[in-house]
PQR file of N, CA, C, O and H, with PARSE charges and radii, in Angstrom:
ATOM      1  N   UNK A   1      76.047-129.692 -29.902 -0.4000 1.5000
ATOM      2  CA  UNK A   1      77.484-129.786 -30.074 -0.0000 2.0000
ATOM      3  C   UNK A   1      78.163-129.480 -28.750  0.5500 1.7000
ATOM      4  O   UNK A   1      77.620-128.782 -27.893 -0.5500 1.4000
ATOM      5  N   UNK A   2      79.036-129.875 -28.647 -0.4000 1.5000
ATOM      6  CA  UNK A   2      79.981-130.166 -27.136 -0.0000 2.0000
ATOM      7  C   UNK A   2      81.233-129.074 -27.079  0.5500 1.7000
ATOM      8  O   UNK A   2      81.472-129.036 -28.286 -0.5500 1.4000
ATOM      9  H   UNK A   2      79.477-130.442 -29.343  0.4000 1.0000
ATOM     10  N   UNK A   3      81.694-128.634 -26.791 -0.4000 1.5000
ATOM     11  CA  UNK A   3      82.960-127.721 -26.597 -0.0000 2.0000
ATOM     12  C   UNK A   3      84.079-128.793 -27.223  0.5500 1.7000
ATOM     13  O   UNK A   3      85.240-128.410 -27.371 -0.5500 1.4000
ATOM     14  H   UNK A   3      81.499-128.664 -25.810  0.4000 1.0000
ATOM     15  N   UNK A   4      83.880-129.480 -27.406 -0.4000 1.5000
ATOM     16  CA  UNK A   4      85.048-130.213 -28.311 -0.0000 2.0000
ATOM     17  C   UNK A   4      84.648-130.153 -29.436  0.5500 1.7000
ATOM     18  O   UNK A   4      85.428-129.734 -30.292 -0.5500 1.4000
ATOM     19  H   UNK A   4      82.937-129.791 -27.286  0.4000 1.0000
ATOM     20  N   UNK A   5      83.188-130.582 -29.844 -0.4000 1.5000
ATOM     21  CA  UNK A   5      82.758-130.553 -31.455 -0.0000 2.0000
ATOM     22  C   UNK A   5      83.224-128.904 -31.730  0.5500 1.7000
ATOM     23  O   UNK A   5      84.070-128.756 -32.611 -0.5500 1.4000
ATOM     24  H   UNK A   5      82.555-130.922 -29.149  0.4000 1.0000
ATOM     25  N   UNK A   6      82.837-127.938 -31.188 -0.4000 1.5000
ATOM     26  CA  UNK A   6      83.158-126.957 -31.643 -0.0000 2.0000
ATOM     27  C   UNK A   6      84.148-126.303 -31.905  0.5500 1.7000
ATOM     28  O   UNK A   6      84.226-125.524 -32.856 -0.5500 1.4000
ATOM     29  H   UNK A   6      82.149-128.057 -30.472  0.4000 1.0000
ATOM     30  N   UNK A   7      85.445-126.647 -30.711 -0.4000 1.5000
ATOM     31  CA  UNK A   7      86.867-126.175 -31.068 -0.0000 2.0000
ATOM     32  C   UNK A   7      87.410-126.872 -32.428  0.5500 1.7000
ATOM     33  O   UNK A   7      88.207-126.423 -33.252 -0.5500 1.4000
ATOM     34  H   UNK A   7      85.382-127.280 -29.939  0.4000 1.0000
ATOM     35  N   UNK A   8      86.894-127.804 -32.406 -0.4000 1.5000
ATOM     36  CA  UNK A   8      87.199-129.186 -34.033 -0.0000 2.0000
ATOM     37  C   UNK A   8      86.766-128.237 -34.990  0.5500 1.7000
ATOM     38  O   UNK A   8      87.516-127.946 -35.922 -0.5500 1.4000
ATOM     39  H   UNK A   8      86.247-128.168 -31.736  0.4000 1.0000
ATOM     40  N   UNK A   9      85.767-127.772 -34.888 -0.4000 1.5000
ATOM     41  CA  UNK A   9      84.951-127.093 -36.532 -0.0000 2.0000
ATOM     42  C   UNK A   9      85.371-125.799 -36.664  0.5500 1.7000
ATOM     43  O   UNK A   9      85.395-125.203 -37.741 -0.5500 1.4000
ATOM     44  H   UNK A   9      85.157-128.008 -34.131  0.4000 1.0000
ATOM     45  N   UNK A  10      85.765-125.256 -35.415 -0.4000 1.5000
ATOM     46  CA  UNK A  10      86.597-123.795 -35.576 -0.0000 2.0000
ATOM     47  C   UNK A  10      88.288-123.730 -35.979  0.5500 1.7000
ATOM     48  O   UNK A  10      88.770-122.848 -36.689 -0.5500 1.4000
ATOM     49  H   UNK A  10      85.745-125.740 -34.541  0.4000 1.0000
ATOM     50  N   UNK A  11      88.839-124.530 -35.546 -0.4000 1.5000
ATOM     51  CA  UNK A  11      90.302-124.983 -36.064 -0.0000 2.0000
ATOM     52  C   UNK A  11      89.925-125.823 -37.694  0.5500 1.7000
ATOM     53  O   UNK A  11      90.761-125.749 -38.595 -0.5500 1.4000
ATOM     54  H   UNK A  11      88.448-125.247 -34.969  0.4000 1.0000
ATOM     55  N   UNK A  12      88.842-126.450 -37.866 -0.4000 1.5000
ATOM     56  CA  UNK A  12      89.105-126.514 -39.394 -0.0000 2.0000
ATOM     57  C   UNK A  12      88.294-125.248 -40.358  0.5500 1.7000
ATOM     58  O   UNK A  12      88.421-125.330 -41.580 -0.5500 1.4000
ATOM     59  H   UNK A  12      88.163-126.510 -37.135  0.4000 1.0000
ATOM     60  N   UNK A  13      87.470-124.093 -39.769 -0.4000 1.5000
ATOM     61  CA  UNK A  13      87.164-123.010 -40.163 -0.0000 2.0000
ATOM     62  C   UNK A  13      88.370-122.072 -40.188  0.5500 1.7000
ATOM     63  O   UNK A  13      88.394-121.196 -41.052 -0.5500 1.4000
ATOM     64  H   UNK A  13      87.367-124.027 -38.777  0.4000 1.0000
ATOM     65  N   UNK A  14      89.172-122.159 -39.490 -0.4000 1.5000
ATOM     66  CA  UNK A  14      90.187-121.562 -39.470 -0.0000 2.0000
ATOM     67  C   UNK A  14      91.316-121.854 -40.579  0.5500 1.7000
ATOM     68  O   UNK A  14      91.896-120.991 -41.238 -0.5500 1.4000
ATOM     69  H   UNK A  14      89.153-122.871 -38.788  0.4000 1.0000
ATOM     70  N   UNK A  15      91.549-123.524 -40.668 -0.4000 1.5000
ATOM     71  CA  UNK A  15      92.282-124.006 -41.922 -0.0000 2.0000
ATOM     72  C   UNK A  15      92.370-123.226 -42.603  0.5500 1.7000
ATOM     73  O   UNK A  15      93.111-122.288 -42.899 -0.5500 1.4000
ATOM     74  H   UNK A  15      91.078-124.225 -40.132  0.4000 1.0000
ATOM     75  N   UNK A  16      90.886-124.010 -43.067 -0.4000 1.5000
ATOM     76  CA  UNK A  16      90.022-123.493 -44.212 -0.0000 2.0000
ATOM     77  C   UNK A  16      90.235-122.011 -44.819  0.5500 1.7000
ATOM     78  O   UNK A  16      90.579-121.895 -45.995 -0.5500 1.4000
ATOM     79  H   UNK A  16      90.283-124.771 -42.827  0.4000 1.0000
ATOM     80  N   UNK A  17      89.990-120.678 -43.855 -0.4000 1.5000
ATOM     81  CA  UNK A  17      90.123-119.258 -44.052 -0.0000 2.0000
ATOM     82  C   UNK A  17      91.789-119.538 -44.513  0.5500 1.7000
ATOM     83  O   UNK A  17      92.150-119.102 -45.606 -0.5500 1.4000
ATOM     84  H   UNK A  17      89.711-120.772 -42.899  0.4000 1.0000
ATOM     85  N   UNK A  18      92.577-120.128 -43.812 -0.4000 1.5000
ATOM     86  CA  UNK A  18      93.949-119.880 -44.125 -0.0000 2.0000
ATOM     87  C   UNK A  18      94.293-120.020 -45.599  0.5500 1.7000
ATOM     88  O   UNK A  18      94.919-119.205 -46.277 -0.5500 1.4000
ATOM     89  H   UNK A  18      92.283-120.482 -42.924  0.4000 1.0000
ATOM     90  N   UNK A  19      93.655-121.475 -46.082 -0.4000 1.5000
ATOM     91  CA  UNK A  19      93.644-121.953 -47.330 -0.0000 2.0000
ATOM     92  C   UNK A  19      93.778-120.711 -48.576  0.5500 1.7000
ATOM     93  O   UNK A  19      94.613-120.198 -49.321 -0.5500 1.4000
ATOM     94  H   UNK A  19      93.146-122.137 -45.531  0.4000 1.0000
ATOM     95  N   UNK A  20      92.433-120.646 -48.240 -0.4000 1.5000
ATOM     96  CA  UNK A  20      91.675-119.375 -49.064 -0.0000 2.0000
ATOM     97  C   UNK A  20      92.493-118.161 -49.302  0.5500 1.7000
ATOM     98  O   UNK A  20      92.584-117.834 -50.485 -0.5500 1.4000
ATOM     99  H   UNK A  20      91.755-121.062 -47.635  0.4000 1.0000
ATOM    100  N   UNK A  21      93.264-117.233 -48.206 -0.4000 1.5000
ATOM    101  CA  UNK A  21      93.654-116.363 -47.954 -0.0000 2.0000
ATOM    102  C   UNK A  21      95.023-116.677 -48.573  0.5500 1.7000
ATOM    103  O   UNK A  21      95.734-115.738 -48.931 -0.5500 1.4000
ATOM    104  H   UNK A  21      93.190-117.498 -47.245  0.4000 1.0000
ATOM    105  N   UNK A  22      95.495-118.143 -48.742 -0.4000 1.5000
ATOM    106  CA  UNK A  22      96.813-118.366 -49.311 -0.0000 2.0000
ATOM    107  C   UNK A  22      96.375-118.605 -51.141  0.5500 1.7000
ATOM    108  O   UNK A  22      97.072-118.501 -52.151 -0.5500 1.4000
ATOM    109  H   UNK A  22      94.918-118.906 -48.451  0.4000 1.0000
ATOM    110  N   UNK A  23      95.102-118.914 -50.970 -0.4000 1.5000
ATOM    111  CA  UNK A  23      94.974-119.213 -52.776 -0.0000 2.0000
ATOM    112  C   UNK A  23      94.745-117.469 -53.193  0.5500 1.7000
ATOM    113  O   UNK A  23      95.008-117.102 -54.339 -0.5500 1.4000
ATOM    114  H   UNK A  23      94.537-118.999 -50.149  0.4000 1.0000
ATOM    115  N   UNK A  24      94.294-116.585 -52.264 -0.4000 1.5000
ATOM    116  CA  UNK A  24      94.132-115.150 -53.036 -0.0000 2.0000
ATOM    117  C   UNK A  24      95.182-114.736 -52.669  0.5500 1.7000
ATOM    118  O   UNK A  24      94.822-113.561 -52.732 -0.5500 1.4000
ATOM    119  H   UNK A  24      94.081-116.883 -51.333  0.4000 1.0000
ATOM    120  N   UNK A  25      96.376-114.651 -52.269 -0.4000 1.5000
ATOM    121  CA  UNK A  25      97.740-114.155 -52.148 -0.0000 2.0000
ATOM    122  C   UNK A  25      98.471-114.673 -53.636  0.5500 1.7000
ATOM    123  O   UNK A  25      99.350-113.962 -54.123 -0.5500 1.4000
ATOM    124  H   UNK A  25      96.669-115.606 -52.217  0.4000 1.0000
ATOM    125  N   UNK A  26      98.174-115.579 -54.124 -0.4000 1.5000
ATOM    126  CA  UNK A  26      98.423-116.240 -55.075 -0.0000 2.0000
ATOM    127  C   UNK A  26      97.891-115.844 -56.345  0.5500 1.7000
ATOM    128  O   UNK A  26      98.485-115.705 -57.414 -0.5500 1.4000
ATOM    129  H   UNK A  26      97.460-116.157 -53.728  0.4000 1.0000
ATOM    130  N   UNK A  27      96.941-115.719 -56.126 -0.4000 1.5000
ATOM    131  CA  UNK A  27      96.072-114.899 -57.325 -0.0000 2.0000
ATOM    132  C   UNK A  27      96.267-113.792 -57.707  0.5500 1.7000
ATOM    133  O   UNK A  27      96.396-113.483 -58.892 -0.5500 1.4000
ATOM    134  H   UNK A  27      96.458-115.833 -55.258  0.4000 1.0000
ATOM    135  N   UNK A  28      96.314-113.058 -56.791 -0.4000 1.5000
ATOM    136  CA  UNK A  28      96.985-111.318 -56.514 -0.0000 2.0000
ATOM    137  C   UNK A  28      98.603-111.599 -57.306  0.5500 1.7000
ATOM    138  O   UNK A  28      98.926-111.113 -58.390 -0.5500 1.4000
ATOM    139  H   UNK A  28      96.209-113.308 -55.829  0.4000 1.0000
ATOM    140  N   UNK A  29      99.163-112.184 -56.748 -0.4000 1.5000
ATOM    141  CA  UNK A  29     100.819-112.217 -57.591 -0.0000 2.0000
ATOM    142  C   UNK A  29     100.442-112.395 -59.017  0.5500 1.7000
ATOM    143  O   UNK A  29     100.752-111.630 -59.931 -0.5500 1.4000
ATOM    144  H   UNK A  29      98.900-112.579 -55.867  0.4000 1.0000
ATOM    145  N   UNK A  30      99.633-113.652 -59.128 -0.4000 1.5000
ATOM    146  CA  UNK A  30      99.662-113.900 -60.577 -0.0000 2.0000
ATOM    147  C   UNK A  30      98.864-112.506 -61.207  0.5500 1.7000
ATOM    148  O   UNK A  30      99.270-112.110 -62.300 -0.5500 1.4000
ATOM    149  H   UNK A  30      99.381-114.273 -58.385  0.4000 1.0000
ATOM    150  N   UNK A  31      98.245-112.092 -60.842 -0.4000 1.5000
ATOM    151  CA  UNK A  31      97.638-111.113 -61.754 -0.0000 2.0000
ATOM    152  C   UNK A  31      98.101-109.731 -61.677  0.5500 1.7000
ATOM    153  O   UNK A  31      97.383-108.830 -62.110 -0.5500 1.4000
ATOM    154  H   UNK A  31      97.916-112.413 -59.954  0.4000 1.0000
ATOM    155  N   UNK A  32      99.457-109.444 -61.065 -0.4000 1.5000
ATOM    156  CA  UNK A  32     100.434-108.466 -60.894 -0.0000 2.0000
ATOM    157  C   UNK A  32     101.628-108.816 -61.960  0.5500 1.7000
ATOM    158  O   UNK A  32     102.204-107.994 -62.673 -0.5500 1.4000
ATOM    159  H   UNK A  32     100.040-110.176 -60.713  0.4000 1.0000
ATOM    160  N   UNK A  33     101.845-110.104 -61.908 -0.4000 1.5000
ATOM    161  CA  UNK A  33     103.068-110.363 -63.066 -0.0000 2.0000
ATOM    162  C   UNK A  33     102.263-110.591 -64.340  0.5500 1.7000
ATOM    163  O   UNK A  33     102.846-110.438 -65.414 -0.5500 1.4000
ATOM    164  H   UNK A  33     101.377-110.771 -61.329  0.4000 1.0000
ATOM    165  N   UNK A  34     100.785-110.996 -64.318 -0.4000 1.5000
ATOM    166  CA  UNK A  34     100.280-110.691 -66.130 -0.0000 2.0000
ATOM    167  C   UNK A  34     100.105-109.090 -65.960  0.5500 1.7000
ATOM    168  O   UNK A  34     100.447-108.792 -67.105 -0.5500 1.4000
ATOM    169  H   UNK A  34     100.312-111.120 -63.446  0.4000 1.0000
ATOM    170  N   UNK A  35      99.934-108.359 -65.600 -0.4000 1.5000
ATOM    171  CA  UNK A  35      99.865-106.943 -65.073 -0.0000 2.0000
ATOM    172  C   UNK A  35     101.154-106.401 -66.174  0.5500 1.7000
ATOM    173  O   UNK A  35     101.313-105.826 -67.250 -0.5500 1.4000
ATOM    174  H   UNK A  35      99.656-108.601 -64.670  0.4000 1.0000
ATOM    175  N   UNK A  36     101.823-106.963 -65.184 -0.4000 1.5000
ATOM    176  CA  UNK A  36     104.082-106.270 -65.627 -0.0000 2.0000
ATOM    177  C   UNK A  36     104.024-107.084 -67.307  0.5500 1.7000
ATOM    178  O   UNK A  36     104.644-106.513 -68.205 -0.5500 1.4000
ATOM    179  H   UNK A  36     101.694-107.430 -64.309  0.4000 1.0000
ATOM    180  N   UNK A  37     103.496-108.002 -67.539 -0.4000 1.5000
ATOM    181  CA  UNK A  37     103.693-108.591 -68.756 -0.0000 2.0000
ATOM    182  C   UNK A  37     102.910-108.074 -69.979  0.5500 1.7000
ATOM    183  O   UNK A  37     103.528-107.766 -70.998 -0.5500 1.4000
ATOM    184  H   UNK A  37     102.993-108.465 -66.809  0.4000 1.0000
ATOM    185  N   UNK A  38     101.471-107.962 -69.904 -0.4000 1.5000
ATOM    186  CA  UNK A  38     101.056-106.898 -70.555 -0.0000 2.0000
ATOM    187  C   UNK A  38     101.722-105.595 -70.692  0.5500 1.7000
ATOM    188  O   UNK A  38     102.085-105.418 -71.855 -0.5500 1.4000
ATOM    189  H   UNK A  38     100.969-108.212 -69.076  0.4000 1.0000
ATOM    190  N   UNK A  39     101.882-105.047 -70.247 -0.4000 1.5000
ATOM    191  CA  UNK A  39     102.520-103.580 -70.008 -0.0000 2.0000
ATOM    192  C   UNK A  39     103.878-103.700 -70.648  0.5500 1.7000
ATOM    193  O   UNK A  39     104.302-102.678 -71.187 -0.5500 1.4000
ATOM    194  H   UNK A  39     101.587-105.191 -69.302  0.4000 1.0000
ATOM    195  N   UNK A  40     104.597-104.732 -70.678 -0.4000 1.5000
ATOM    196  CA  UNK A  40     105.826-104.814 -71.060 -0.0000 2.0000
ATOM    197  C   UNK A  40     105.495-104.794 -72.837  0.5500 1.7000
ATOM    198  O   UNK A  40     105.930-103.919 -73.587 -0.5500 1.4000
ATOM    199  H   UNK A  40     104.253-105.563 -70.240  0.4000 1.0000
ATOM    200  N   UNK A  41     104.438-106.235 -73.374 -0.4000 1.5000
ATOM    201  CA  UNK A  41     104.157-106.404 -74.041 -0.0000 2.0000
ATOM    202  C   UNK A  41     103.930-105.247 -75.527  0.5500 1.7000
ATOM    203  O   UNK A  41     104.290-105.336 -76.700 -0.5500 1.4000
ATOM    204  H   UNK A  41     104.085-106.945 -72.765  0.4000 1.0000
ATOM    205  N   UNK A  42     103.073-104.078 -74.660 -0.4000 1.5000
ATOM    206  CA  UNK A  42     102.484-102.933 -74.715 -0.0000 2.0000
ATOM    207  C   UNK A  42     103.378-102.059 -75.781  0.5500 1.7000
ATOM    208  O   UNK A  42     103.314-101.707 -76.959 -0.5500 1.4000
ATOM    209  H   UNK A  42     102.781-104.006 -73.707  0.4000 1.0000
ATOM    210  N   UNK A  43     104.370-101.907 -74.492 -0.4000 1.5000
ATOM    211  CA  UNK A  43     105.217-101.392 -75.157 -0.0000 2.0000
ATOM    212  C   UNK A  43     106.398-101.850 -75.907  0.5500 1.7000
ATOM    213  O   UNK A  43     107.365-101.139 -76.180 -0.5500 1.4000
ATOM    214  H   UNK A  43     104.422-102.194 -73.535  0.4000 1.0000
ATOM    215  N   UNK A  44     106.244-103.134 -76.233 -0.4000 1.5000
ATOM    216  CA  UNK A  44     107.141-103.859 -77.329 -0.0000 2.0000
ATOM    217  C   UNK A  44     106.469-103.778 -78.711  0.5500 1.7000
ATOM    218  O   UNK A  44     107.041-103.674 -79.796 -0.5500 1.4000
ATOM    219  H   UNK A  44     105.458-103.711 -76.011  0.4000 1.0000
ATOM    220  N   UNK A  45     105.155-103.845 -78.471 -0.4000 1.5000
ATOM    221  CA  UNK A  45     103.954-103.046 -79.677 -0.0000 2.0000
ATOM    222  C   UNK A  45     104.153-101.924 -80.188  0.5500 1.7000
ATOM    223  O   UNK A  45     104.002-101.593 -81.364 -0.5500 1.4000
ATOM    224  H   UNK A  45     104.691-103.930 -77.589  0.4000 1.0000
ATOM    225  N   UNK A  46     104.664-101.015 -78.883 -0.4000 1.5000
ATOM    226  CA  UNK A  46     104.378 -99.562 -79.556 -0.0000 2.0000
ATOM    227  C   UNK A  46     105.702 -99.321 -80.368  0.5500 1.7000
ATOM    228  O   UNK A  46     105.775 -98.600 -81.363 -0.5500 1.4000
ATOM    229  H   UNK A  46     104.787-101.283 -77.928  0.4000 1.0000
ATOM    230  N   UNK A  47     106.926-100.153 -79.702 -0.4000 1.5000
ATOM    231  CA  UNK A  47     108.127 -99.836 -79.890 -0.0000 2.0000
ATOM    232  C   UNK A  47     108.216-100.919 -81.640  0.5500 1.7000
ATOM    233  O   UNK A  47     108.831-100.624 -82.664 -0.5500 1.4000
ATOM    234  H   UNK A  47     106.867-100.738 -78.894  0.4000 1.0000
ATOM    235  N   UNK A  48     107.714-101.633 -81.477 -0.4000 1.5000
ATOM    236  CA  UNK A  48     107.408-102.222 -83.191 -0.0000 2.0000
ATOM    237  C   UNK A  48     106.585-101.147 -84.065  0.5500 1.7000
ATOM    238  O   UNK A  48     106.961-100.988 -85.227 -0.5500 1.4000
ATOM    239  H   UNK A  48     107.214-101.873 -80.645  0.4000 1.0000
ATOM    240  N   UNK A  49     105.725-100.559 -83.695 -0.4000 1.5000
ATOM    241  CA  UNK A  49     105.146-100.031 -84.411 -0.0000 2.0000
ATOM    242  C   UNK A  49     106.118 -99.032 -85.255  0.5500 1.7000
ATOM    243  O   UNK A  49     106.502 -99.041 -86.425 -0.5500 1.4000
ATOM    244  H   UNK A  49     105.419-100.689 -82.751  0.4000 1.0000
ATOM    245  N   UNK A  50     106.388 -98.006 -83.941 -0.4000 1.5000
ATOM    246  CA  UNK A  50     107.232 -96.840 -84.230 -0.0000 2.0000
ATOM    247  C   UNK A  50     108.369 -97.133 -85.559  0.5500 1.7000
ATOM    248  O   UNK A  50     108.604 -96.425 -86.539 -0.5500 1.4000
ATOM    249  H   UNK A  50     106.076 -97.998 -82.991  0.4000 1.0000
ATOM    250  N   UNK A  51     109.034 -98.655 -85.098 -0.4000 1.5000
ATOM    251  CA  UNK A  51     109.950 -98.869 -85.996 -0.0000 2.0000
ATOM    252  C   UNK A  51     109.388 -99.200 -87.591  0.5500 1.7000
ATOM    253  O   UNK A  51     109.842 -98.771 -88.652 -0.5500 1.4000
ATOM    254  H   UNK A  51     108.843 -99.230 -84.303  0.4000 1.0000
ATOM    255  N   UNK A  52     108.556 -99.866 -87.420 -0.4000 1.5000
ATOM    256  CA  UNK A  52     107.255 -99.966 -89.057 -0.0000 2.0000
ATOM    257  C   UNK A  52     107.260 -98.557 -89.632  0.5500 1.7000
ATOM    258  O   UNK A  52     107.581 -98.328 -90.799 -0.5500 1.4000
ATOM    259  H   UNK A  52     108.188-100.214 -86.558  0.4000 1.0000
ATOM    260  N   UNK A  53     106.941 -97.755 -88.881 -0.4000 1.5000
ATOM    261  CA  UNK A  53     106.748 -96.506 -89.102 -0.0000 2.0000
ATOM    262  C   UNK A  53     107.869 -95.501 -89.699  0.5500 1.7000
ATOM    263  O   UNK A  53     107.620 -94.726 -90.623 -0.5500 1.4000
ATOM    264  H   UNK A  53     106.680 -97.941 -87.934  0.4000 1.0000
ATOM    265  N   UNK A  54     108.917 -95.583 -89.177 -0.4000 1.5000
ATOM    266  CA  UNK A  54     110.415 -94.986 -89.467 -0.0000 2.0000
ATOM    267  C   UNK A  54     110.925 -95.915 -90.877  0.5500 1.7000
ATOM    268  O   UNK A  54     111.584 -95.531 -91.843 -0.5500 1.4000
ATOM    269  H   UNK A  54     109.120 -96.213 -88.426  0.4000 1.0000
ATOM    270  N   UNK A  55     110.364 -97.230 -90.589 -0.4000 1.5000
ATOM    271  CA  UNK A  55     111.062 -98.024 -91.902 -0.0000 2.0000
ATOM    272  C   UNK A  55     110.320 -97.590 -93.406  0.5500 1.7000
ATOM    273  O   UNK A  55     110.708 -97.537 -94.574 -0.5500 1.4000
ATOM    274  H   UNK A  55     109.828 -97.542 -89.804  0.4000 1.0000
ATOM    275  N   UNK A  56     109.340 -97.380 -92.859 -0.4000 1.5000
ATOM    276  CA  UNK A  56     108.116 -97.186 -94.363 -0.0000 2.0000
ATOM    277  C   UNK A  56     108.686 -95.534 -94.847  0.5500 1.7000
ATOM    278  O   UNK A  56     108.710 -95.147 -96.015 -0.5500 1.4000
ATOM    279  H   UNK A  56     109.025 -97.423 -91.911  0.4000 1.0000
ATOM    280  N   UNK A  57     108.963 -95.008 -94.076 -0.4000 1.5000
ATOM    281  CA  UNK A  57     109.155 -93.839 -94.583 -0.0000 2.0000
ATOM    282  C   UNK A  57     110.602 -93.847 -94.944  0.5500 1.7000
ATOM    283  O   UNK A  57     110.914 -93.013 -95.794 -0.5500 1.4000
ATOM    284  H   UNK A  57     108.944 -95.323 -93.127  0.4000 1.0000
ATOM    285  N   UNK A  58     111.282 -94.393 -94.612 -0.4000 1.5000
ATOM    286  CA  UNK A  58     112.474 -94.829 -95.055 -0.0000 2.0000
ATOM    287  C   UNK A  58     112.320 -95.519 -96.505  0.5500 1.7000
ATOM    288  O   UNK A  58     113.148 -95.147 -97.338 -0.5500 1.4000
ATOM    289  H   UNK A  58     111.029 -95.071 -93.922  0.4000 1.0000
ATOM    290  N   UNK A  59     111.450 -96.393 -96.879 -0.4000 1.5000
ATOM    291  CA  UNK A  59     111.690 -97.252 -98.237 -0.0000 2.0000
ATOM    292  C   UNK A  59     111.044 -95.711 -99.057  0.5500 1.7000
ATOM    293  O   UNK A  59     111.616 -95.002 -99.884 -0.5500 1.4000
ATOM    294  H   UNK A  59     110.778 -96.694 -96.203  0.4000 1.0000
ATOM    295  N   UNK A  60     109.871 -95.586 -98.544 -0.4000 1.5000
ATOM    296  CA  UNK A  60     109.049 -94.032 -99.296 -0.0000 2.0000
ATOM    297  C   UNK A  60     110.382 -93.502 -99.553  0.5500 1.7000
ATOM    298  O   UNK A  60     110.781 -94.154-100.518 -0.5500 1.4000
ATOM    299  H   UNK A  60     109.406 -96.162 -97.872  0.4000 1.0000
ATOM    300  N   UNK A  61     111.318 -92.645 -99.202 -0.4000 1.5000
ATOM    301  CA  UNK A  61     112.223 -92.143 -99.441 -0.0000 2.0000
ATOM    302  C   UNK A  61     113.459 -92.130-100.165  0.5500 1.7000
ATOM    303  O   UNK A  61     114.157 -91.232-100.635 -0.5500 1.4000
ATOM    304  H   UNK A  61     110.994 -92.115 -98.418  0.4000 1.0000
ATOM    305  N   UNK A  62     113.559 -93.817-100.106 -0.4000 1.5000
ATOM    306  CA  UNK A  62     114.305 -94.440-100.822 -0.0000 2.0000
ATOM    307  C   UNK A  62     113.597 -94.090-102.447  0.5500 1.7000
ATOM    308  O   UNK A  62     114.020 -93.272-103.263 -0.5500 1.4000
ATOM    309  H   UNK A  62     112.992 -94.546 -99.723  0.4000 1.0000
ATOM    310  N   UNK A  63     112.745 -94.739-102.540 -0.4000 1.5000
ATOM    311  CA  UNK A  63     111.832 -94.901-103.874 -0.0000 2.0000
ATOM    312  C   UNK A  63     111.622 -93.282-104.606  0.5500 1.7000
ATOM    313  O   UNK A  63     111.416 -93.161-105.814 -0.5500 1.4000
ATOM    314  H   UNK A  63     112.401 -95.405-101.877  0.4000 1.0000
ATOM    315  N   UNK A  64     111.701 -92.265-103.794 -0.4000 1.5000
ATOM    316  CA  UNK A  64     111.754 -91.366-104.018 -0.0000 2.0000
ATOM    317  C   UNK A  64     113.140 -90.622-104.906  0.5500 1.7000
ATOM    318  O   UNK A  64     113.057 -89.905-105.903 -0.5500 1.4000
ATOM    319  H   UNK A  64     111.868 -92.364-102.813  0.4000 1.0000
ATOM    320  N   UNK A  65     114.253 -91.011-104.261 -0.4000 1.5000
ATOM    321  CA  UNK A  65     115.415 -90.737-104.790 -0.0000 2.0000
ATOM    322  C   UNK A  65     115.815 -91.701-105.822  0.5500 1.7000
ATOM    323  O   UNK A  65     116.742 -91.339-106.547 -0.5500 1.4000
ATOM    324  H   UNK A  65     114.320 -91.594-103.451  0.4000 1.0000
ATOM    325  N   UNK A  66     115.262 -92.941-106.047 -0.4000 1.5000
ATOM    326  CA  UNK A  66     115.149 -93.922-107.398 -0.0000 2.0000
ATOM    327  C   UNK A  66     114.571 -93.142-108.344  0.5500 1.7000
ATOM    328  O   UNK A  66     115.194 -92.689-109.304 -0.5500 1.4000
ATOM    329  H   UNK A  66     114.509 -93.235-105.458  0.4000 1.0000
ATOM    330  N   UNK A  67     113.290 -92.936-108.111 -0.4000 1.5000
ATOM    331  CA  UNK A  67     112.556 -92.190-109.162 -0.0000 2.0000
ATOM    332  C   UNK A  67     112.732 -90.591-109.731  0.5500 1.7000
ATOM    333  O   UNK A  67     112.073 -89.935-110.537 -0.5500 1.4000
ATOM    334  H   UNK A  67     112.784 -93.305-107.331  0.4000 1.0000
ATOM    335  N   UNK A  68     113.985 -90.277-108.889 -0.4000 1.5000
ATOM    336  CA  UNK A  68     114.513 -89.377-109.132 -0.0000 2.0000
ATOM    337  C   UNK A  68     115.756 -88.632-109.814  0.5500 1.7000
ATOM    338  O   UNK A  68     116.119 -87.491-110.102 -0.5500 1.4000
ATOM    339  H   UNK A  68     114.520 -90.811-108.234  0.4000 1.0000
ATOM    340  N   UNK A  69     116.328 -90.382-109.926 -0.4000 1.5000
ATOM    341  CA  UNK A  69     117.778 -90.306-110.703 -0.0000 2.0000
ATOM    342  C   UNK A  69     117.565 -90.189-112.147  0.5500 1.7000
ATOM    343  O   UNK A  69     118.528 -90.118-112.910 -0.5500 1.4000
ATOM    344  H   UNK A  69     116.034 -91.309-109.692  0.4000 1.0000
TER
END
């Protein structure tokens, strides 16, 4: 190989690394915003739950003062 073949294969090794380094910059974001989205998710779960939870004991209570009149 000639000092030209080689500056050729090092400027497209170089591309190339750039490529790469731009598809894992990319990857990294995306898997930071499913990150924030899970987590958000998470706690839209817990925050449903809690409310299941307050409601049931709420009808329990209700049914309680029915069966009590």
């Amino acid at each position: 190989m000639n000092d030209s073949d080689l500056e050729s294969r090092l400027t497209e090794v170089e591309q190339t690394q750039q490529r790469q380094d731009q598809v894992v910059a990319q990857i990294h974001e995306i898997l930071l915003l499913l990150a924030q989205r899970q987590h958000e998710t998470e706690r839209t779960l817990d925050r449903t739950a809690a409310q299941q939870e307050t409601d049931t004991r709420a009808i329990a209570d209700l049914q309680t003062m029915l069966r009590d009149r």
